[in-house]
LUMMIRO-542590 format. One record per residue (C-alpha): residue in one letter; x, y, z. Coordinates in steps of 0.2 Angstrom, whole numbers, plus 5000, padded with zeros to 4 digits. Layout:
REM LUMMIRO-542590
AXYZ/...
REM end
This chain:
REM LUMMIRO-542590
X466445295049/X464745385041/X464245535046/X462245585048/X461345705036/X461545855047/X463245825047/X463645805029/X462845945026/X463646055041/X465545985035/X464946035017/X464546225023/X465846245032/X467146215018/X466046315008/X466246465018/X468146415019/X468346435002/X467446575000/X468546665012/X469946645005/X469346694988/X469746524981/X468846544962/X469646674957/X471346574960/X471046454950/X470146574939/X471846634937/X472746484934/X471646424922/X471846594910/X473946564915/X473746404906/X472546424894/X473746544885/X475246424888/X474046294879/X473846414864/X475346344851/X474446244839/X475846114839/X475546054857/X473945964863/X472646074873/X472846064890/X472045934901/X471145924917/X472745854924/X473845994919/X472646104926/X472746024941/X474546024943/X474646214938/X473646214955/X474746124965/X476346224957/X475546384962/X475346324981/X473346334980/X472946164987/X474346175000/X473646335006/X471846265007/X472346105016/X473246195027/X472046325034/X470546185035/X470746105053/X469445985058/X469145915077/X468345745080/X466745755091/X466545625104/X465345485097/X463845545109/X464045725097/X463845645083/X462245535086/X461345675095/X461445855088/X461545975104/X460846145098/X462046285094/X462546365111/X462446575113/X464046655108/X465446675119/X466746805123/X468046785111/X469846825118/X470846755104/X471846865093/X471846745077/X470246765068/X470546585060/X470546525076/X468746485077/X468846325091/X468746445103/X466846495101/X465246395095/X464946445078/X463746395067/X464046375054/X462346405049/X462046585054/X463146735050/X464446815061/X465046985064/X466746975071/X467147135080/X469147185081/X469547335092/X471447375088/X471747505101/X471347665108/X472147845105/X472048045110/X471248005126/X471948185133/X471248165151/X472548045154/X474048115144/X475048145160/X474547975166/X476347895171/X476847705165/X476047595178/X477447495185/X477347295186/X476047235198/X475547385205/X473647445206/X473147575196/X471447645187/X470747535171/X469847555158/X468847425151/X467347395135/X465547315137/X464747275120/X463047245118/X462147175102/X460647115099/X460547015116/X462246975119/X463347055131/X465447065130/X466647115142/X468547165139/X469947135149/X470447285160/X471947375154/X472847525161/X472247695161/X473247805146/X473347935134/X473447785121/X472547635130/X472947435125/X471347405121/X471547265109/X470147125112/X468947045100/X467046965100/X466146865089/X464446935087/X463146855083/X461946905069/X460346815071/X459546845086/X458846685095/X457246615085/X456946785077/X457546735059/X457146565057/X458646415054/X459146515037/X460646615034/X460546815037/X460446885018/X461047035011/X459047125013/X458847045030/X460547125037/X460147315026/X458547305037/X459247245053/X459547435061/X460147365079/X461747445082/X463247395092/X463247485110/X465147525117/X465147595134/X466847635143/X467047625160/X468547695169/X468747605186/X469947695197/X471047615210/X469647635226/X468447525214/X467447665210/X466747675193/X466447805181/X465447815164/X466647885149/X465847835134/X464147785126/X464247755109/X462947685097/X464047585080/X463147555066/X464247385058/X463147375043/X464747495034/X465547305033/X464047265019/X464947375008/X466747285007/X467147154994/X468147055005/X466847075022/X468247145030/X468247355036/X469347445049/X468947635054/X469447755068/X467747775078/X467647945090/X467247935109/X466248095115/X466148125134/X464548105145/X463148215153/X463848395152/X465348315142/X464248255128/X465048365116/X466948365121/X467748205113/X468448095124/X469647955113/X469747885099/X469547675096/X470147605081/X468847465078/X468947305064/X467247225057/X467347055046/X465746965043/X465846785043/X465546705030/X465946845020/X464446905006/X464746844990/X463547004979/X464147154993/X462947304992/X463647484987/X464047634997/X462547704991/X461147574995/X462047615016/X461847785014/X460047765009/X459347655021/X459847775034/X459347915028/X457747835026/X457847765044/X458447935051/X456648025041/X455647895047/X456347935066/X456348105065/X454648105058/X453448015070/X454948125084/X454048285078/X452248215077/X452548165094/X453348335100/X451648435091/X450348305102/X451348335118/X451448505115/X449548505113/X449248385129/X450048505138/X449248665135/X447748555138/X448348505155/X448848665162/X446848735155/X446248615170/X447048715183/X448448865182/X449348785197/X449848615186/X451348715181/X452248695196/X451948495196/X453148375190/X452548335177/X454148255166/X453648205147/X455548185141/X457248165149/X458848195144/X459948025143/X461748005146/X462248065127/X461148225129/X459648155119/X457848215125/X456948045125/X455148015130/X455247935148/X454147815144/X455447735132/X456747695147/X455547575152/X455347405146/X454547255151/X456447135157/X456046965161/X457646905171/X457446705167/X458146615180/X459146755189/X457846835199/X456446735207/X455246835214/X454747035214/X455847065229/X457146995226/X457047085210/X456847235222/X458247185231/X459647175217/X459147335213/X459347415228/X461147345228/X461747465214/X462547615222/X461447795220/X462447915215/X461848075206/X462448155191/X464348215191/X464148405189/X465848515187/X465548645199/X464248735211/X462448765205/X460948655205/X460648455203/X461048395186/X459548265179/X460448125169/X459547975165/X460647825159/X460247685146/X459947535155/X461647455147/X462647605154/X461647605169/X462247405173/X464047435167/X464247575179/X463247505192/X462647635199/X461547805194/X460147915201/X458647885207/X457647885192/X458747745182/X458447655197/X456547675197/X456447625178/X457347475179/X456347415196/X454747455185/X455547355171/X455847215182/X454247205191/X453247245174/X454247055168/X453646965185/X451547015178/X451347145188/X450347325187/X451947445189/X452147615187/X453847735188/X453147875201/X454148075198/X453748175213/X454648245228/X455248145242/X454948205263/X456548345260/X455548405246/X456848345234/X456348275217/X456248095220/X455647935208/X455147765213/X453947645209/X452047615213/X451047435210/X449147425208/X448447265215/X446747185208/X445947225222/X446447415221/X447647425233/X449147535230/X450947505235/X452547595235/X454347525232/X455847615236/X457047555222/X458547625231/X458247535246/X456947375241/X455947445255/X453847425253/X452447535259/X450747505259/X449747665252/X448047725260/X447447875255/X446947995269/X445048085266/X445248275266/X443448305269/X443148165282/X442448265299/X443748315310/X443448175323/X443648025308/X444847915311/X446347935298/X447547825291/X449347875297/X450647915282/X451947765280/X452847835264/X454247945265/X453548035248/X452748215247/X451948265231/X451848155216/X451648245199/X451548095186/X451647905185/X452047835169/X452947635160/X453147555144/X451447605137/X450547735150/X450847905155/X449747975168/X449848175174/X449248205191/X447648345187/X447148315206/X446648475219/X448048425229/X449848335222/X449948275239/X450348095242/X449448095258/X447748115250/X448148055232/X446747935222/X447647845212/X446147785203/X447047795181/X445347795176/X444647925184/X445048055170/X444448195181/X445848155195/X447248085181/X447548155162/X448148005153/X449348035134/X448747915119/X449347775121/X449647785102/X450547915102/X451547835114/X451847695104/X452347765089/X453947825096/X454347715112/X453747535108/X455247415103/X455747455085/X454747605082/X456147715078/X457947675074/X458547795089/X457947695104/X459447595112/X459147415112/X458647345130/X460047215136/X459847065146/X460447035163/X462146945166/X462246805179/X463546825191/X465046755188/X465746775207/X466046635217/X465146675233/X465846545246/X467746595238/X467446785240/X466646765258/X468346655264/X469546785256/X468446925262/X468446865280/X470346795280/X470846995276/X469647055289/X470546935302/X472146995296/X471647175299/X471047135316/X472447065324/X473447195315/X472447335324/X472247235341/X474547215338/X474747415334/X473947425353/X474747295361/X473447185362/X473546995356/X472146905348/X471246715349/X470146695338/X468446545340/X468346485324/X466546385333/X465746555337/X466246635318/X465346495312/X463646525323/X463646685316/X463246615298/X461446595302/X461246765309/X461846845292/X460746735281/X459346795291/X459746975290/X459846955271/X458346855270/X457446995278/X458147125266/X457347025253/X455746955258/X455347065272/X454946905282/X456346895299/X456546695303/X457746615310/X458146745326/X457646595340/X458846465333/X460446585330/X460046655350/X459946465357/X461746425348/X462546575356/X461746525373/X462646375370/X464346415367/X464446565378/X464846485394/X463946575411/X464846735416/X465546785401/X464646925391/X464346915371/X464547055360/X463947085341/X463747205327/X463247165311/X463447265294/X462947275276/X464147345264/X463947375246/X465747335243/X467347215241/X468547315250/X469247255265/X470347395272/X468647525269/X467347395275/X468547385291/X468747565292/X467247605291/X466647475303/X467747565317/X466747725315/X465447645323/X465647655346/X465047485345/X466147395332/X467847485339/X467247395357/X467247245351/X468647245339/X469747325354/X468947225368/X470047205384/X469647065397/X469746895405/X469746755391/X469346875376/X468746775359/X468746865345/X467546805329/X467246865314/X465946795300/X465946865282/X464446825271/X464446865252/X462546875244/X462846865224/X461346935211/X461346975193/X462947105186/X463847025200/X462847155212/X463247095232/X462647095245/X464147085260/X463747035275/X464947065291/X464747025309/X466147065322/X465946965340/X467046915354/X466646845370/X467346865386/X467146845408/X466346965415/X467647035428/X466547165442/
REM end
């Protein structure tokens, strides 16, 4: 059977980088000196390429390379048309020769990325051996690399953690570097890193950030054999940054492995030079926005009590411009319209800053990958990846810091339509309010628009490229023009400036933006075994108070439409649907019996706290322990998947039953 071009040439490359591997011309460099000097007594012939050759075979060199070559036939329809290379997958194999489990290339190079284990991880040294089957907190690692995301297994909680999972990573990022192999200069130069966050997930599902670390691979350059193993040291979060928080011990091999590797030295160099370059336009940009400052507090003495905020502190401790946690994120297929983009966000829990002890709020901002592994964070890690979202659907969006109706500091997001209107969106709970500015100096008997934002001062608005100060009479929402280029109401930074140290790539210290991940949930399987626990629960209540239970699997149905409604709403704002779900329980309530509902949302998987919580509510605890004439219980369970596997649950409790006067 003949193969096409492509193929010869893809079978040639692949033993190529086979042979490579496994250092194959300095064996038979060996063997050929071995019997050259067994050749050297002048009264024998010199030796032929036959004796050479069976000095290989003796030697076990061309059993060993026939063995570690396996090759798969592809179906016929493979070999006529050439798919192209898919995106690289989690790899959950142990044997790095055990390539059939991924889609490599063999094209394009490939970093494959061991972790070995974890150690000294103190906070759990009193931790006790979890027992077989028995639920107890996790850790587990996300990786992100130039836009591929990894996931480990979760393994048990301990001072010395089984963390032993590897990941092919792949080197050349989508379209980026052409079809040709990542050289020695193009990987020196490539100054992405590998981002590890750990995330401890305790036995209530709550989750907690340990670790954000930034690996730089490019050490693997340096190893003849494209092969390096070192001990890499965890440090804690926020207040933590400092305090060390475990150690992973972490294997790199490149694939194929370079054949010229670079020296300690050329490594060394290029970061240093990286690190200058940083550090450099970091302190031009620290002298301008020293000098904007003084400027803006010359237009009026009371602009020093405005929030104004020009940096932010991320999880690691690093003062970042706030400009450079917003990015422009197009989700592809995942999201499909602003609110809905509006609305996965709002699924991701809030949750401010842990803070050991009393005293006042601690301000964190999260790197967006941290931000998503966790899922959850503050306000403002909210607001920036709203911004981030909405900036990706086209539109005009701006992150606003400023204090809410308590007077609390407060961030969410302001959209500027083409016709000048303004609207605000509440990232924590999608909702939308339309923004019109109330005239101070109107006369007393003017009509005034009403205030329909729960936000009291806002002190500067700032995305990817902008940053905006509020130089205003008033920070005031209520009466705030938010007219960017007025320069008399808003004092805008360089945009330059700006640049230089937050566009993509301008300095080696930004942390790559990842992409979102599509849920891998199952929602009609989660919804059945979501609403077959609530059932169980129910009659297991109704049983402890010596009530029995008869459940209308007809009415739990009908209740379908009422939660897709209810979510539709959340969403799009637009209620539809109300007429038909009222006609069908018309219908299958018969006359003189009385129908009862309560629907929630919940954030959650858990049955037992969704159902204990439900109870806390008069209404819900009626229902559930309804007494009566002919009492149907029903129960409807709807489960709303988005991107990072955020959901939305939906739960309705019912029951019917004759009214007895």
């Amino acid at each position: 059977m003949s193969l096409p071009p492509e193929k010869v040439s893809e079978l040639k490359q692949t033993i190529h980088n086979h042979l490579l591997k496994i250092d194959i011309h300095g064996k038979i460099r060996e063997v050929l000196a071995e019997t050259a000097r067994d050749g050297q007594d002048p009264a024998q012939p010199p030796p032929s390429r036959v004796d050479f050759i069976n000095a290989l075979q003796r030697r076990g060199i061309i059993d060993d390379v026939m063995k570690d070559l396996h090759f798969t036939q592809d179906v016929p329809t493979e070999i006529k048309t050439r798919s192209p290379p898919k995106q690289t997958s989690h790899f959950v194999d142990k044997d790095v020769n055990n390539m059939d489990k991924t889609n490599v290339d063999p094209s394009r190079r490939y970093l494959y990325l061991q972790v070995l284990g974890g150690k000294a991880f103190l906070e759990h040294l009193q931790e006790p051996e979890p027992l077989p089957g028995q639920v107890c907190s996790t850790f587990t690692l996300y990786l992100h690399f130039r836009n591929q995301r990894f996931r480990s297994k979760p393994v048990p909680c301990a001072c010395e953690p089984d963390l032993k999972e590897g990941f092919i990573l792949n080197i050349h990022r989508d379209g980026s570097e052409g079809g040709k192999m990542a050289d020695t200069t193009t990987m020196l130069s490539m100054c992405d890193p590998v981002h590890l966050v750990l995330i401890r997930t305790d036995t209530s599902n709550e989750t907690t950030l340990v670790s954000s670390y930034f690996l730089d691979w490019r050490t693997v350059l340096t190893s003849p054999a494209g092969k390096t193993c070192f001990a890499v040291e965890l440090l804690g979060v926020g207040s933590e940054c400092k305090v060390p928080a475990g150690v992973l011990t972490v294997s790199l091999e490149l694939y194929p492995p370079l054949t010229e590797p670079l020296s300690a030295d050329v490594i060394s160099t290029q970061q240093a030079l990286e690190r200058q370059r940083t550090a450099e336009k970091e302190r031009l940009f620290l002298v301008y926005a020293k000098q904007w400052w003084r400027e803006f507090l010359e237009i009026r003495p009371s602009h020093q009590s405005k929030m104004v905020k020009i940096f932010a502190q991320d999880e690691n401790g690093v003062n970042r411009p706030v400009c450079s946690y917003v990015r422009v994120l197009r989700a592809g297929r995942l999201l499909e319209s602003p609110r809905h983009a509006a609305r996965f966000v709002s699924l991701l829990a809030y949750q401010r800053a842990p803070v050991v002890g009393g005293g006042s709020k601690q301000e964190q901002w999260c790197t967006l990958m941290a931000f998503l592994c966790r899922q959850k964070g503050d306000c403002e890690d909210h607001a920036t990846l709203l911004c981030s979202l909405l900036l990706g659907f086209g539109l005009d969006a701006y992150v606003c810091v400023g204090t809410n109706a308590k007077a609390a500091p407060h961030a969410w997001v302001l959209t500027r339509g083409c016709d000048g209107s303004i609207t605000f969106w509440e990232s924590l709970t999608a909702q939308r309010y339309l923004h019109r500015a109330i005239d101070p100096d109107a006369p007393p008997l003017a009509p005034q628009p009403k205030p329909s934002s729960p936000y009291r001062t806002v002190g500067c608005v700032f995305n990817h490229v902008t940053f905006l100060a509020n130089c205003q009479p008033s920070d005031a929402v209520n009466v705030c023009i938010f007219d960017f280029q007025n320069p008399s109401r808003w004092k805008a930074m360089s945009e330059e400036a700006l640049k230089s140290v937050c566009a993509p790539g301008a300095t080696s210290s930004l942390p790559p933006v990842p992409p979102l991940c599509a849920p891998s949930l199952d929602p009609a399987a989660v919804s059945n075994q979501l609403e077959l626990e609530m059932r169980f629960l129910v009659s297991e209540h109704r049983k402890d108070l010596k009530m029995a239970t008869v459940w209308d699997d007809n009415l739990s149905y009908l209740l379908s439409s009422a939660l897709w409604a209810y979510e539709l709403e959340r969403c799009t704002g637009v209620s539809c649907g109300n007429e038909e779900f009222q006609d069908a329980v018309r219908r299958a309530v018969p006359d003189g019996h009385t129908f009862k509902g309560y629907p929630t949302q919940l954030l959650h998987l858990n049955a037992r706290r969704a159902f204990a919580s439900c109870l806390r509510y008069p209404i819900c605890e009626e229902i559930v322990c309804c007494r009566g004439d002919s009492v149907r219980l029903a129960v409807r369970v709807r489960v709303f998947v988005y991107p990072e596997n955020a959901c939305a649950v939906w739960l309705m409790f019912a029951c019917k039953y004759r009214s007895v006067l």
